[in-house]
N, C-alpha and C positions, 0 to 999 in steps of 0.2 A: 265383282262390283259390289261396293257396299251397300246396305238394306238403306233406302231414303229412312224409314224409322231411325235408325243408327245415328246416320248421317245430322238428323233432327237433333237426338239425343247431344251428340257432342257440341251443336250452335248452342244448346239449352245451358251443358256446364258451361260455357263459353261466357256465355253473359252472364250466366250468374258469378261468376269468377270476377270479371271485367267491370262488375256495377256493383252499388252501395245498395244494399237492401234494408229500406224501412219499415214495409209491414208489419205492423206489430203481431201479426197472427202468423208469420210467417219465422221458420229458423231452419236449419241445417241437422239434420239426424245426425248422432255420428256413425262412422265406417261398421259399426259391430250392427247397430239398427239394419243400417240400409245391406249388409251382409244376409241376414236374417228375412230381409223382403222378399231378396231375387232369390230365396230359396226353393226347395220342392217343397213345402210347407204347402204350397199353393195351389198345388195339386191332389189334395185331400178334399172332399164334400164331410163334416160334421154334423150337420143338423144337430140340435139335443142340447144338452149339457154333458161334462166328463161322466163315465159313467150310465148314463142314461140317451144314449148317440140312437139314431134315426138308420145307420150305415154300420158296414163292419169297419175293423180295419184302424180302429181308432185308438187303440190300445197308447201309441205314443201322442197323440194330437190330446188325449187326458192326461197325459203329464203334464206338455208345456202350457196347456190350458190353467192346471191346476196348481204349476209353479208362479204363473202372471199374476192371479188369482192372490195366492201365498203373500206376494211380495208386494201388492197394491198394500194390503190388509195390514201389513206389519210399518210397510212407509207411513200410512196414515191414519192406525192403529182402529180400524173399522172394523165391523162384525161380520157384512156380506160386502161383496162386489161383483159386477157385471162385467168381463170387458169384453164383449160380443158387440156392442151397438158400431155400426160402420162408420158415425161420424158424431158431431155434436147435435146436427139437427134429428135423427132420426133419434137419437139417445134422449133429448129432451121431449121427442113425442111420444116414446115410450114412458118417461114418469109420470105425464099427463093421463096416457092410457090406465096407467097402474092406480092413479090417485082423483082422477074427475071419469063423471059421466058427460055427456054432449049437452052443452048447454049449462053446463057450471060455470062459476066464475074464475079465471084467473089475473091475478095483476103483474105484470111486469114494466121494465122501465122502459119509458118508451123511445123509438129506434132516435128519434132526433134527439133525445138527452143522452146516448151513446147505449141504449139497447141494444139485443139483438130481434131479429124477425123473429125467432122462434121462443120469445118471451112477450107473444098477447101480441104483434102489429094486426091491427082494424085488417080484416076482409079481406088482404092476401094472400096470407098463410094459415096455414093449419090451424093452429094456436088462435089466428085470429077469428077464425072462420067457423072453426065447431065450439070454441066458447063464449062465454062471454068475458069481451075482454075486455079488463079497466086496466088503462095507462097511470103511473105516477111519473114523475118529473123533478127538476132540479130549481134550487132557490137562485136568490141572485151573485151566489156563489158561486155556480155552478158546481156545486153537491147535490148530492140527494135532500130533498124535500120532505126530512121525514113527518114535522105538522101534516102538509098536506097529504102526505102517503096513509099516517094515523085517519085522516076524516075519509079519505075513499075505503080504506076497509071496512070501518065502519057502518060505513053508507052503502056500500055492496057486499060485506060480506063472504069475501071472497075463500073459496075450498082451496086455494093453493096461490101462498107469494114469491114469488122467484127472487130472490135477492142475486145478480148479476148484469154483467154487461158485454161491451164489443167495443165500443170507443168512449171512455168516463174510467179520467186519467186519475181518481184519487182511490184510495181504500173505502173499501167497503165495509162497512158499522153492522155486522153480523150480529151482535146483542141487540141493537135495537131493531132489525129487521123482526129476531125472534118475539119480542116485547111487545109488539104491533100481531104478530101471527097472535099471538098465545090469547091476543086479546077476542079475539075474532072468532078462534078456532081453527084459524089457517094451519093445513102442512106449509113447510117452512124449506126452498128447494135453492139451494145454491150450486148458479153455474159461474164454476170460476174456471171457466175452458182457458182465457186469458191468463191465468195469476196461480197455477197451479206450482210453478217452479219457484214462485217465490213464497210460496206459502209451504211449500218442502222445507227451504232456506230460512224461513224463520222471517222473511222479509216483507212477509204479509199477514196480516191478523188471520186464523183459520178459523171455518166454518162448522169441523168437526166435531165439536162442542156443543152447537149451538141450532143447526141444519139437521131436519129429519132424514134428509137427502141432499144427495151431491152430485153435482157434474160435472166433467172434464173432456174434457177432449184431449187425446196425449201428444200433439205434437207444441206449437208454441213452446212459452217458456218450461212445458217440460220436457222436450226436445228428443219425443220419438217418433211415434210413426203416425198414420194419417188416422186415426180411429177416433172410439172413446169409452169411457166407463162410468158405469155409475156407482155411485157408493151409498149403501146405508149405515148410515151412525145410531148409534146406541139409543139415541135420545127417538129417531124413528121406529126402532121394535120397540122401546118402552110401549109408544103408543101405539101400533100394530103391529102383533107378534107376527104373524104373516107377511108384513111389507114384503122382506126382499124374495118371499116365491110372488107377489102381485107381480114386482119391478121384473123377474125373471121370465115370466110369464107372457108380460106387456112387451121385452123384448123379442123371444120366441115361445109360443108361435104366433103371438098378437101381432108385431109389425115386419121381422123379417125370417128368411131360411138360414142356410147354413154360415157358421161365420166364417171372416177371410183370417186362417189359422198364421199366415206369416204375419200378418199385424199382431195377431195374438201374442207369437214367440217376440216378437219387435216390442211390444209393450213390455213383456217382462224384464227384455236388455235393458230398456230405458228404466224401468223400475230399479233393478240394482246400479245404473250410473247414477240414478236423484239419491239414491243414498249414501254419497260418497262426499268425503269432505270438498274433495274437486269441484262438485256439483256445485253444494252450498257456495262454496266463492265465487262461481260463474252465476248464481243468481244475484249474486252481492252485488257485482259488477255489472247487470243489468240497470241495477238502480245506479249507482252511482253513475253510467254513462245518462242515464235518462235525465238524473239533475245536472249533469256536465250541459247535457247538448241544450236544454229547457234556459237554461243560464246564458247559456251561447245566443242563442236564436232570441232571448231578451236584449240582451247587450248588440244584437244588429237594429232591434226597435222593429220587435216580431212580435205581435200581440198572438199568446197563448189562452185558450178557454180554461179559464179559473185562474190563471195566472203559473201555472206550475203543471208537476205531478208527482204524484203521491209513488209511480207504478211504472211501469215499464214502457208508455206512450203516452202521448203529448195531441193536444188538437192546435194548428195553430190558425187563429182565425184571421181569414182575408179581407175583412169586411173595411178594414180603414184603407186601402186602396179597392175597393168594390164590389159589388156581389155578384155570386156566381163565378168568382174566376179559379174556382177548384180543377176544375176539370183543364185550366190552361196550363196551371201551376202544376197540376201531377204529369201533363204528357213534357212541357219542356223537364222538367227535373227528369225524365226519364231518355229526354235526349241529350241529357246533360251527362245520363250516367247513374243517376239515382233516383229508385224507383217506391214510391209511395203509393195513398190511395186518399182521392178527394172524397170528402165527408163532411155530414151537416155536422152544422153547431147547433148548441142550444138557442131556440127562436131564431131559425135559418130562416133571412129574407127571402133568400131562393127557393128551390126546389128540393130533392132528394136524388135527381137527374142531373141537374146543375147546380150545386151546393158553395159556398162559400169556406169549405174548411180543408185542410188538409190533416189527415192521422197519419202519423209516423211514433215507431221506437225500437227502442234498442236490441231485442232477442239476439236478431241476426247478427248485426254487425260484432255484438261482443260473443256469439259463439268462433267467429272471425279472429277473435283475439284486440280486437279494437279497443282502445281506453278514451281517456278525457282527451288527452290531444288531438285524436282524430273527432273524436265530437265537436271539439271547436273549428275544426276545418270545415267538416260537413255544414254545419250550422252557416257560415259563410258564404261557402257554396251554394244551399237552399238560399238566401238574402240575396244571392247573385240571378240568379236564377229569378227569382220575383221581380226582380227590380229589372228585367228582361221583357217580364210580358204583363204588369199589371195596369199596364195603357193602353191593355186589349180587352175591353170588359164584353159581355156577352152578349148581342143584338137585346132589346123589348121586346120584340116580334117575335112571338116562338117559331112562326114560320122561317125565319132566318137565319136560326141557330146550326140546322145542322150543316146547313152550305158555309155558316161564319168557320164551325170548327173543320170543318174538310181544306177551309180554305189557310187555316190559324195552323195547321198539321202541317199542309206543304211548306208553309213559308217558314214554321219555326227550326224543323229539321235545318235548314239553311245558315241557321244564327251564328256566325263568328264567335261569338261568346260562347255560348253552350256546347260548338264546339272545344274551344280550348279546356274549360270545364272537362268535357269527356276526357282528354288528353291528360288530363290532370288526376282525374279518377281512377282511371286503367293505372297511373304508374303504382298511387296510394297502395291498389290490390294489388300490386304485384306479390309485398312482405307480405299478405295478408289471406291462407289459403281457405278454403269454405269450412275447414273442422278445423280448431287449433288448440281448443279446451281438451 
């Protein structure tokens, strides 16, 4: 009899086979990555660095360490790299560690202009909690604000600006981020966990020029494994020769133990596939699906945040059929077959619980092999979909809310529409397998 775990794992490929995936944070390792995960890699304890290990036994666990290493360094022509931190958030509390004491200032963009929590969100996170955190925000553009960004540094002074994001669909102005640091005295820390495949690709402006310090996270669009790395750039040891043993330090033994060595060897596979002309074209085609589908979902009379994007996802705002109907629109689209994530907009009348937006883009479906045509479909879809449930807006009464959606859940699985939709999606994946790049 088969292990219930197994059993789980095959319903998992199943859907994801059977369903369009939006997340923009989310993509498809390929076969040699995920070969590399389920290895015996994972059965090693490392503690240390190569070379300097806490355990015996580590003689090959310093190679592939030291190849990942090699091959960050030469992709994005860096001095040092880290790729021991487990993910993006623990990775960004180690630069913190490395570069503020408790109770310095940092400023990040704040989570409803498409921040992330671990860039300064007030009082619930780390970042927000042991510094002092100042938020910048977006003009009526919905771009970065850089006036206003210039008068908060100034006015607080901030030891460290983070120039990145999580849902803020344009490029990012890395010169003027630094132009604002330099003025201040700010270190200058770019997380482009997002935007890292297309900054390989040539298809985003890069930071490594102009950012003392880097972040990423390797899976999204650089389509490896679950981890992440930090990088320090030239322009950071100009100013402190020291940096990357702080950053090294700040990783272990400051926030964790030993690293997970099969993410380790995973990142370096991924490392020599972003250096591959293949690669480049499959970031090409990120963007190009993301102004297909941005195009599409305009031409259904789909109001998007800023009106476009610059990047690999899209917001699109719900507010001219009402607020808060984020959370109705991501679970029918998901019983429709396609799966996204409700999200504020900039000056969300709602909540962060009950948000008015939906963030969707491209990674996945074009490591699927998906082009313009099927963006146009999608996009349709999504319209069909909306125009399904957005005559169901959310009770006033917040006591009412969560009996409305238990009660919006039962009834919508039922939809005649949404299912044919499904019926529709399943055939779409058929041509279309989870790896095809």
């Amino acid at each position: 009899m088969q292990d219930k775990v197994f059993q789980l794992i095959d319903q998992e490929c199943q859907r994801q086979q059977h369903k369009i995936g939006l997340i923009p944070s989310e993509n498809n390792s390929s076969p040699k990555v995920s070969q590399v995960l389920g290895s015996c890699l994972s059965n090693k304890y490392s503690e240390g660095y190569p070379g300097r290990r806490y355990y015996e036994g580590n003689q090959i666990i310093d190679q592939l360490e030291a190849l990942a290493i090699a091959r960050i360094k030469k992709l994005f022509q860096v001095p040092h790299v880290n790729v021991q931190p487990y993910s993006g958030s623990p990775a960004n509390s180690a630069i913190y560690f490395a570069l503020l004491e408790p109770g310095d200032t940092l400023m990040g963009l704040a989570l409803a202009s498409g921040g992330h929590l671990t860039h300064g969100h007030p009082k619930v996170t780390f970042s927000g909690r042991y510094f002092h955190s100042v938020q910048y925000g977006l003009n009526r553009q919905a771009r970065v604000d850089f006036q206003a960004l210039r008068a908060l540094a100034k006015k607080y002074q901030p030891q460290v600006i983070v120039a990145g994001n999580t849902a803020y669909p344009f490029q990012l102005d890395f010169a003027r981020f630094r132009e604002i640091a330099d003025e201040v005295g700010a270190w200058l820390v770019a997380d482009i966990s997002h935007i890292t495949g297309l900054v390989v690709a040539g298809e985003h402006p890069s930071p490594f020029t102009t950012a003392d310090v880097v972040m990423s996270t390797t899976h999204k669009t650089f389509r490896g494994p679950r981890g992440a790395m930090i990088l320090v750039t030239k322009q950071g040891l100009k100013r402190d020769a020291d940096l990357a043993k702080k950053i090294d330090k700040a990783v272990f033994p400051g926030l964790q133990g030993g690293p997970h060595n099969a993410t380790t060897a995973a990142i370096a596979v991924a490392a020599q596939e972003a250096g591959t002309k293949r690669f480049k074209k499959y970031a090409r085609q990120i963007r190009q699906n993301a102004q297909a589908l941005a195009t599409a979902l305009q031409n259904q009379d789909l109001k998007l945040v800023g009106n476009g994007t610059e990047t690999h996802l899209m917001l699109i705002d719900l507010t001219p059929f009402g607020t808060s109907l984020g959370p109705q629109v991501a679970y029918a689209l998901d019983v429709a077959g396609i799966y996204a994530n409700y999200n504020t907009i900039p000056n969300e009348p709602g909540s962060p619980f009950y948000p008015s937006g939906l963030r969707i883009g491209t990674p996945l479906v074009t490591t699927r092999g998906m082009k313009e045509p099927e963006m146009k479909q999608i996009a349709a879809w999504i319209a069909q979909v909306i125009t399904v449930v957005k005559d169901q807006p959310l009770p006033q009464n917040n006591s009412q809310r969560q009996q409305f959606l238990k009660d919006f859940k039962n009834q919508i699985t039922k939809n005649q529409v949404l299912k044919e939709i499904n019926q529709q999606v399943k055939e779409l994946t058929k041509d279309f397998p989870l790896f095809k790049w």
